[in-house]
C-alpha positions as CSV (number, residue, x, y, z in Angstrom):
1,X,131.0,119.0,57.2
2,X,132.6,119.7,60.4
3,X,132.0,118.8,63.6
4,X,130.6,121.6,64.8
5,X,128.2,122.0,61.6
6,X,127.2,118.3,62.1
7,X,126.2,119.1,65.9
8,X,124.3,122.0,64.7
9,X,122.6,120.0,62.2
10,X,121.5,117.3,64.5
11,X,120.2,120.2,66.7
12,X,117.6,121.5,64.2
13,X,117.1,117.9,63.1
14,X,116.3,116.6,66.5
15,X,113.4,119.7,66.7
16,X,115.7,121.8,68.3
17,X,116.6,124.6,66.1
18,X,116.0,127.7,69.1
19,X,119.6,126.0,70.8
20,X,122.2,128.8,70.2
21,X,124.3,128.7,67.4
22,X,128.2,127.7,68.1
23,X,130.9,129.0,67.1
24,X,132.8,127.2,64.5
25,X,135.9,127.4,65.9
26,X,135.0,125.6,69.3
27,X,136.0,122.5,69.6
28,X,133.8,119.1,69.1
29,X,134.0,118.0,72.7
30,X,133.0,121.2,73.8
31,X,130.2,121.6,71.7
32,X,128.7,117.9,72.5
33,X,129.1,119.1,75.7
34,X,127.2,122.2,75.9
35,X,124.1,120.3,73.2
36,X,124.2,117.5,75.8
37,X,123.5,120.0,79.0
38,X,120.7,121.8,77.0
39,X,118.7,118.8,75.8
40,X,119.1,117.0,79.2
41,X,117.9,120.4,80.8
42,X,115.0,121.1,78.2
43,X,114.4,117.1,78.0
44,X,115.5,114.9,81.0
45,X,114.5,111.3,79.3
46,X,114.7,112.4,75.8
47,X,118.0,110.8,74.8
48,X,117.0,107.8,76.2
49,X,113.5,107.6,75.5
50,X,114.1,105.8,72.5
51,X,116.0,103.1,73.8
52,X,113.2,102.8,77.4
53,X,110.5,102.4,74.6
54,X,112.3,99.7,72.5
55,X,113.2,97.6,75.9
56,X,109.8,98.2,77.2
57,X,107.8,96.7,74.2
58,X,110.7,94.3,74.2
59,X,109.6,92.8,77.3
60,X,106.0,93.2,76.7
61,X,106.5,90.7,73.5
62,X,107.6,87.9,75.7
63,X,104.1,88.3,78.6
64,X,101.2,89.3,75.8
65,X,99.7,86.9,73.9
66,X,97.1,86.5,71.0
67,X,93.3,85.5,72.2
68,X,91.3,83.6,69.6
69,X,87.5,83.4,70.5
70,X,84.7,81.1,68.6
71,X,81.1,81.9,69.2
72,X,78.4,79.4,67.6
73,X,75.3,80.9,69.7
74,X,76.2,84.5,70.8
75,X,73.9,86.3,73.7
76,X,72.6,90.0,73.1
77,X,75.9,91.9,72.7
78,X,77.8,89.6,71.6
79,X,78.4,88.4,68.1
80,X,78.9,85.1,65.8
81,X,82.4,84.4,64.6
82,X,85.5,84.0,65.2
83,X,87.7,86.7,66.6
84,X,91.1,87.9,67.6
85,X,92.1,90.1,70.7
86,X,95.1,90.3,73.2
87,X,95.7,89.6,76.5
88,X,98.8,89.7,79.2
89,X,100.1,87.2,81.8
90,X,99.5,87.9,85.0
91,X,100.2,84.9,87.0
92,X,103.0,82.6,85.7
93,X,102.7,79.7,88.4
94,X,98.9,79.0,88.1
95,X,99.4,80.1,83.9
96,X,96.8,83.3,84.5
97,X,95.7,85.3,81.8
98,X,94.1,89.2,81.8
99,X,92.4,90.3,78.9
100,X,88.7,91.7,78.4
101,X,85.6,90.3,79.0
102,X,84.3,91.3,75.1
103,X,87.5,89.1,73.5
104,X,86.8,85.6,75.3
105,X,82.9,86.8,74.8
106,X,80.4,86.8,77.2
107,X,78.8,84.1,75.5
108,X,79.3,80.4,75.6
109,X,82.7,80.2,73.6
110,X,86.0,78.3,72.8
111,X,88.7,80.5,73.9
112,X,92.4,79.9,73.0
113,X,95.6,81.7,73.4
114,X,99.0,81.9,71.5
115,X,102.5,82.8,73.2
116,X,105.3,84.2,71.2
117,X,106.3,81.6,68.6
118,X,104.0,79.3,69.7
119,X,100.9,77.8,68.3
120,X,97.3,78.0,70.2
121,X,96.6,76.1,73.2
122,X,93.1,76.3,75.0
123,X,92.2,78.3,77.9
124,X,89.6,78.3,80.1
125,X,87.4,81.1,81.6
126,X,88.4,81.6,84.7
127,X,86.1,84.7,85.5
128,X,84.5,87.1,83.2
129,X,83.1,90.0,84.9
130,X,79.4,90.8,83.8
131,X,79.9,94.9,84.5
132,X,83.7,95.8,83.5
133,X,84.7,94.8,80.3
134,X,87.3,92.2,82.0
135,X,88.4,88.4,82.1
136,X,91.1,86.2,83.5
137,X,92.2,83.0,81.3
138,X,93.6,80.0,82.8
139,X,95.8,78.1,80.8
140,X,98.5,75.4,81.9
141,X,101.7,76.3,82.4
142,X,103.3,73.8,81.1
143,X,101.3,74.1,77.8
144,X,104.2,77.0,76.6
145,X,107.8,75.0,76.0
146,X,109.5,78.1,78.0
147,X,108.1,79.7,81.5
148,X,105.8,82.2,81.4
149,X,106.3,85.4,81.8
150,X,104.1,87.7,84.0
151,X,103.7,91.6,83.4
152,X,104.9,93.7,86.5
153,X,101.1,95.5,87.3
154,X,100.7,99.3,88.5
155,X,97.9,98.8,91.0
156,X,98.6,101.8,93.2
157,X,97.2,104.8,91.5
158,X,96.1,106.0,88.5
159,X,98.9,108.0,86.0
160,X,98.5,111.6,85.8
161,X,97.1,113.3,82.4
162,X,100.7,113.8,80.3
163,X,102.3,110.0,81.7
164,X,103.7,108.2,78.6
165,X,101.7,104.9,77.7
166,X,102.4,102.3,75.2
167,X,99.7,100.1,73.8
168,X,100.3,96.6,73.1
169,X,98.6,94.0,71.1
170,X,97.8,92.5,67.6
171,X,95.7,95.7,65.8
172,X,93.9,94.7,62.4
173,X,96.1,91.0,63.1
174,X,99.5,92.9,62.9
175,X,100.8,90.9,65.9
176,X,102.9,92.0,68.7
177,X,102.7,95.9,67.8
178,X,103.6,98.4,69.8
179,X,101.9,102.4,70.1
180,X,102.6,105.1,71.5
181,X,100.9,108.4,73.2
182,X,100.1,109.4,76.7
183,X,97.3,109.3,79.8
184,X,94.8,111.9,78.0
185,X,92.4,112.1,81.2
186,X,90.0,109.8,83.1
187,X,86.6,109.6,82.6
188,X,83.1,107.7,82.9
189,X,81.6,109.5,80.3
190,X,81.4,106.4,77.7
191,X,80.9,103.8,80.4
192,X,78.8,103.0,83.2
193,X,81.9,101.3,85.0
194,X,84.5,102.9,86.9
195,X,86.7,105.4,85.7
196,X,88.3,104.3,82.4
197,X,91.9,105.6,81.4
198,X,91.6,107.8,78.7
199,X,94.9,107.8,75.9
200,X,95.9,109.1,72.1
201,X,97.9,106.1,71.8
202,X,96.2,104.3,69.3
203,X,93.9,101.0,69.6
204,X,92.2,99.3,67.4
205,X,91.0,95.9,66.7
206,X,93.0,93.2,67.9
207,X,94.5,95.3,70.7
208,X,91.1,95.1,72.9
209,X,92.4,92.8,76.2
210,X,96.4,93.7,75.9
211,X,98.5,95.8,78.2
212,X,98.6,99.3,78.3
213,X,101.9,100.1,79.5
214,X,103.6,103.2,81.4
215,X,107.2,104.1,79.4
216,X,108.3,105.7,82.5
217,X,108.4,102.4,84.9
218,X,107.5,99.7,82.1
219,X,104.6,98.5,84.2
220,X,101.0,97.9,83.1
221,X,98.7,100.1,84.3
222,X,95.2,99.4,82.2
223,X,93.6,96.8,80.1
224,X,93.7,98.3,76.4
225,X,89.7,98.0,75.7
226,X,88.1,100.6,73.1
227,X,88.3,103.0,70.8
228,X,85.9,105.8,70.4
229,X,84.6,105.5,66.9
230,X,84.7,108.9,64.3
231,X,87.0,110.0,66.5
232,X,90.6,110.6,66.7
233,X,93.1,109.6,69.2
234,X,90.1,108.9,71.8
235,X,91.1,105.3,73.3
236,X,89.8,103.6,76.6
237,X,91.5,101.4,78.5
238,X,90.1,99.3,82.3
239,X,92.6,100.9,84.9
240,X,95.0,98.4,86.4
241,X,93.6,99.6,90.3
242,X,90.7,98.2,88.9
243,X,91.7,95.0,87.5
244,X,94.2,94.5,90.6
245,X,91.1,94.5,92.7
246,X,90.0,91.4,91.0
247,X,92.4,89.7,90.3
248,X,93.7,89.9,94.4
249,X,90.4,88.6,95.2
250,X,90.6,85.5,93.3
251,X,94.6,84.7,94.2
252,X,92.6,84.8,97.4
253,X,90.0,82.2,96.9
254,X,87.4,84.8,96.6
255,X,84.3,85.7,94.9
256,X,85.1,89.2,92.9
257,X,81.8,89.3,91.6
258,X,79.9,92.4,91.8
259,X,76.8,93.2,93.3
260,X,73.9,93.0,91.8
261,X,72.5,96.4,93.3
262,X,68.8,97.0,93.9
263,X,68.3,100.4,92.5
264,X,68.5,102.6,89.6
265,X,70.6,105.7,90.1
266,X,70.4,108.9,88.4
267,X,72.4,109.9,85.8
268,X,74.6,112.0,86.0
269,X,74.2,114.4,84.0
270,X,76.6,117.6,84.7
271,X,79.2,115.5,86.0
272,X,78.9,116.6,89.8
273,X,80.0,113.5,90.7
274,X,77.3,112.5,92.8
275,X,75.2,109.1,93.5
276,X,71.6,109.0,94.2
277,X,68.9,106.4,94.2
278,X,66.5,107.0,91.5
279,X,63.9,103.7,92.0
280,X,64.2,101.1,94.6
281,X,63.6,97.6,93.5
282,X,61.8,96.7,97.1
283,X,62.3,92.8,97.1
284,X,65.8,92.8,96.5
285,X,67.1,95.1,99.0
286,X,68.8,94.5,101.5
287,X,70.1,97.7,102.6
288,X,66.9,99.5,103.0
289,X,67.8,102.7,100.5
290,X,65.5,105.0,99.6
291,X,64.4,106.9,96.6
292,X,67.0,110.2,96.9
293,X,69.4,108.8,99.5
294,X,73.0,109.9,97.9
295,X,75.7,107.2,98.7
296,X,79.1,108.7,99.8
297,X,81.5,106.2,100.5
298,X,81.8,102.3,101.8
299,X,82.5,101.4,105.3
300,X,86.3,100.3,105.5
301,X,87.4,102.1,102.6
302,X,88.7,105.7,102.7
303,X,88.1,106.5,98.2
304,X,84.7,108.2,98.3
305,X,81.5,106.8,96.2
306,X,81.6,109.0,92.9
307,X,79.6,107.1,90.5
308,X,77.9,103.3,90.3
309,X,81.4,101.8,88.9
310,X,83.2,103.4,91.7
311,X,80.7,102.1,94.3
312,X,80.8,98.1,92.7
313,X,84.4,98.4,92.5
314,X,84.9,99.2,96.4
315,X,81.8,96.6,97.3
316,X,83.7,93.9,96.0
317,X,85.0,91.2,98.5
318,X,82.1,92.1,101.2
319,X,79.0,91.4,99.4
320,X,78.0,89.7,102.8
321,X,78.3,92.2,104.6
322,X,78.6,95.7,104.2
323,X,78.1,99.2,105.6
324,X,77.2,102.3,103.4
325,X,77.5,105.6,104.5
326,X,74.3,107.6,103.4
327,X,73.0,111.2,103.3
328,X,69.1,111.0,103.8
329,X,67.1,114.5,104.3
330,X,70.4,116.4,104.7
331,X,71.6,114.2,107.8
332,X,74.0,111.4,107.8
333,X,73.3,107.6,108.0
334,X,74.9,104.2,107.9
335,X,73.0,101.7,106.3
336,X,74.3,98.0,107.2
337,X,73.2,94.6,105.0
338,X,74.3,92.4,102.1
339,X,73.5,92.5,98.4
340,X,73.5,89.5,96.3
341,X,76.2,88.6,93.6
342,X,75.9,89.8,90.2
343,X,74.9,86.3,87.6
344,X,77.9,84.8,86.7
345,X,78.7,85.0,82.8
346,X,79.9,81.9,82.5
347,X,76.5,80.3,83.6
348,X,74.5,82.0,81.7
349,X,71.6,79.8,80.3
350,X,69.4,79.6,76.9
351,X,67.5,77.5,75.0
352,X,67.8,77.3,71.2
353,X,65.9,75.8,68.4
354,X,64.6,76.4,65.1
355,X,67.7,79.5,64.9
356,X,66.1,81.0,67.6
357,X,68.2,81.7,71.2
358,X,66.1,82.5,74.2
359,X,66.9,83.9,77.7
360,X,66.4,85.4,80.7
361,X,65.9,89.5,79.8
362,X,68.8,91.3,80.6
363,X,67.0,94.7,81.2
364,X,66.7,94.4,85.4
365,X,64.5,97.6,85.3
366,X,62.3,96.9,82.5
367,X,59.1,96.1,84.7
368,X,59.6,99.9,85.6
369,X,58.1,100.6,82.1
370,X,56.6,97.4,81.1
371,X,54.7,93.9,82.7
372,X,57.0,92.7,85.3
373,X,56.8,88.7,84.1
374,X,58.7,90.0,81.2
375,X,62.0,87.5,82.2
376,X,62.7,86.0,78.7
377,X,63.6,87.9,75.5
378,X,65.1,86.3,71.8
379,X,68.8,87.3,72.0
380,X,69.8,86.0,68.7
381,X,68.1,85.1,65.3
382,X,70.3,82.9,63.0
383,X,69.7,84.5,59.5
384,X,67.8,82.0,56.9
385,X,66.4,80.2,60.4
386,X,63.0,79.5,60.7
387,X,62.6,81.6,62.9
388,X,64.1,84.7,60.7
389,X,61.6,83.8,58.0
390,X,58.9,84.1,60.8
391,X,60.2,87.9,61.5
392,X,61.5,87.6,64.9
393,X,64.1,89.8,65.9
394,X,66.5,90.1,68.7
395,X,65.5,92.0,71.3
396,X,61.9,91.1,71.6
397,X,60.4,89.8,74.9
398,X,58.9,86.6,74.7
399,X,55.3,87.2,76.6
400,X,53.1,83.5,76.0
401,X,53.8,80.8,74.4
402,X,50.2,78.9,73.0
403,X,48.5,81.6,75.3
404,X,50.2,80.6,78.8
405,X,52.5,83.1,79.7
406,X,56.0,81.5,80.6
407,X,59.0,83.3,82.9
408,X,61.2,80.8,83.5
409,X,63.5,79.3,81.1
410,X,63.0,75.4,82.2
411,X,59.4,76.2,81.7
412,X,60.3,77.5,77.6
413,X,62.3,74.1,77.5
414,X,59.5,71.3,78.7
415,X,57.3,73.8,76.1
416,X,59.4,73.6,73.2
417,X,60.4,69.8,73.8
418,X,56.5,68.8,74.0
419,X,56.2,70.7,70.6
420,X,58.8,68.5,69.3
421,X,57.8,65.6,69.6
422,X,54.4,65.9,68.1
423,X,55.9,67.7,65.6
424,X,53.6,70.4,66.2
425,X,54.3,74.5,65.9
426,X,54.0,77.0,68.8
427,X,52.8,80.6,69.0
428,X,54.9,83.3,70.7
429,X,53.7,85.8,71.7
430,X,56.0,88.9,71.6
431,X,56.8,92.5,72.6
432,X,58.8,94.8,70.7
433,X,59.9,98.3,71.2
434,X,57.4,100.5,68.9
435,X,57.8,103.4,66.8
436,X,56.3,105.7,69.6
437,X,53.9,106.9,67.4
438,X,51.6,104.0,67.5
439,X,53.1,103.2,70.9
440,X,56.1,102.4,73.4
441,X,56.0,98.8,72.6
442,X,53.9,96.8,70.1
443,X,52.7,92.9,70.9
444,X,53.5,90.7,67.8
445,X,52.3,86.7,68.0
446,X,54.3,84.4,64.9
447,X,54.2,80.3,64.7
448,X,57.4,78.4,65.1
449,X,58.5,74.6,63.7
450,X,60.1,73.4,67.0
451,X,63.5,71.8,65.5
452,X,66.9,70.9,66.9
453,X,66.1,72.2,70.5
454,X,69.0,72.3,72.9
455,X,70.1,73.9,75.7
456,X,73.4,76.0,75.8
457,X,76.1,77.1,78.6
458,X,75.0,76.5,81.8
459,X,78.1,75.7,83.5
460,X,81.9,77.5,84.2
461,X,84.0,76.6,80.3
């Protein structure tokens, strides 16, 4: 075949065939010539695409590692096991890792991390935020036999719908695999949290906590977190503006926590991107909102307040003190005070026994429906327990104990330990969601063997 043909070929190979047709007789340089002007004019990074994406997952090999995560005693979300996930350096000197806050758990866990070649060394939780699904590791640098290598982070703006992405991680255990596709959209739609990034480049488990990655400039710019299930080419990811916020804070020796906010907003249901206070939780706030005040931005910061996540994102960093700007009655207001940090996942408490974990209730506007002392509900029943064979489920809220109500978890523990030791059983009394028939919630009261009570997390891991 000549060279001319050939050229042709590769045209209509390369899904090209509309390029013109030339002549036989022209000659090879000619022809490479004119192909090369039409598929740099039609295509600016297509001939080098190829070669950008294999450099850029290149790198990435060498900064994302695998997570392993053990949980014996998981809260309500969470689940027993052992699991794998990514995650991506972020800070080579103090050995900082970025991954999400479902792969380390937000349960009491043992959390290690693989590099490249290398075989697992622990990592402790450095933070694990209790509203975005995100974590930083810590692990020692000198714990990987080469220096670590960081991931260059996009934390300026958000990419554009179309912006080439690559997904990195370990999907179904097939480690260090890359994926491609692009920035789909943004959206809340799926999560109460800021805006998530929105791709078709696939993720599935074992990528949740690695790097998605821009193959225009190679940098990160989101946390690879879900996919949308019986969907197709519907995958989430934490945007890195988020993450950076976070992770700033904590290079600077401060709290990123969130606030825990004293209200319950409206949803939002035709997306007009607005924020207003549905039910004021009195006693906790600070700010003095009021039931239909809509919150439009945060003193100091010039992104307006679009939804709760964007709102927590800009409050962190000045929980002590903020300012919000407010539209009450149709005029404006600035409402000054502080809110108070969200709990911190890693000190999350319970008390176990008999395959039964108890704590505080994790539904902050449950007393709008239901008695207010309901603090305590069963987050996990160990199957074959005790306390299985007595029908408790997760999810119900733990109302009396013998007949004297309890609401604090120290109180459950001197309870349970009395039991104990005289060998004696107790009666819980219960609430559980009902069948709405028969009524919102039904009460349920079961006996319980006290056995091998002990208390679990309680402290940073």
């Amino acid at each position: 075949m000549s060279a001319a043909r050939r050229c042709a070929w590769l045209c209509y190979a390369s899904g090209y065939p509309h390029l013109p047709v030339v002549p036989l007789m022209t000659s090879f340089p000619r022809v490479l010539a004119g192909v090369l002007t039409i598929l740099l004019a039609t295509n600016p990074v297509g001939l080098v695409h190829a070669a950008g994406d294999e450099e850029v997952f290149d790198v990435a090999k060498h900064y994302t590692v695998k997570v392993r995560t053990q949980v014996e005693l998981p809260f309500f979300g969470d689940r027993k096991g052992t699991s794998i996930g990514a995650g991506f350096v972020v800070d080579s000197q103090r050995g900082w890792i970025m991954s999400n806050a479902h792969v380390v758990s937000r349960s009491p866990s043992k959390v290690s991390v693989s590099f490249l070649g290398n075989g697992f060394v622990p990592a402790k939780k450095l933070f694990v935020d209790p509203y975005v699904d995100l974590a930083i590791l810590e692990v020692d640098p000198k714990a990987h036999r080469r220096k670590l290598n960081a991931a260059q982070l996009d934390c300026r703006a958000l990419p554009a719908i179309g912006h080439a992405v690559g997904a990195f991680g370990h999907p179904w255990d097939l480690s260090y695999t890359g994926t491609r596709g692009i920035i789909s959209g943004v959206t809340s739609k799926f999560s109460g949290a800021l805006e998530m990034l929105q791709t078709d480049a696939p993720i599935n488990p074992g990528n949740s906590g690695g790097p998605l990655i821009s193959l225009k400039t190679g940098m990160v710019v989101g946390v690879n977190t879900a996919s949308r299930k019986s969907s197709q080419n519907t995958n989430f990811a934490v945007p890195m503006v988020q993450a950076c916020r976070v992770l700033e804070l904590l290079r600077a020796g401060r709290d990123p926590s969130p606030p825990e906010l004293p209200v319950v907003f409206y949803k939002d249901v035709d997306e007009s991107k607005q924020l207003r206070v549905a039910q004021v939780h009195a006693e906790r706030d600070d700010m003095k909102l009021q039931v239909g005040d809509e919150i439009r931005g945060v003193e100091g910061e010039e992104e307006s307040v679009e939804s709760k996540g964007r709102l927590i994102h800009l409050l962190r960093g000045r929980l002590d003190q903020a300012s919000l700007h407010v539209v009450r009655d149709d005029a404006a207001v600035t409402l000054t005070g502080r809110f108070a940090a969200a709990e911190s996942v890693t000190r999350r408490r319970g008390a176990y026994a008999s395959g039964l974990l108890v704590a505080a209730t994790p539904w902050r506007d449950l007393g709008d429906l239901a008695d207010t002392r309901l603090a305590l509900m069963v987050h996990y029943v160990e199957r074959g327990s005790a306390a299985d064979a007595q029908k408790i489920e997760s999810g119900d809220l733990l109302v009396a104990v013998d007949g004297q109500p309890v609401t604090e978890l120290d109180d459950l523990q001197r309870r349970l330990k009395a039991a104990q030791a005289a060998k004696k059983e107790v009666k819980l009394r219960l609430l559980r969601l009902g069948d709405i028939e028969d009524g919102l919630f039904v009460y349920i009261e079961r006996p319980l063997p006290v056995a091998n009570l002990r208390l679990i997390g309680g402290q940073s891991e």
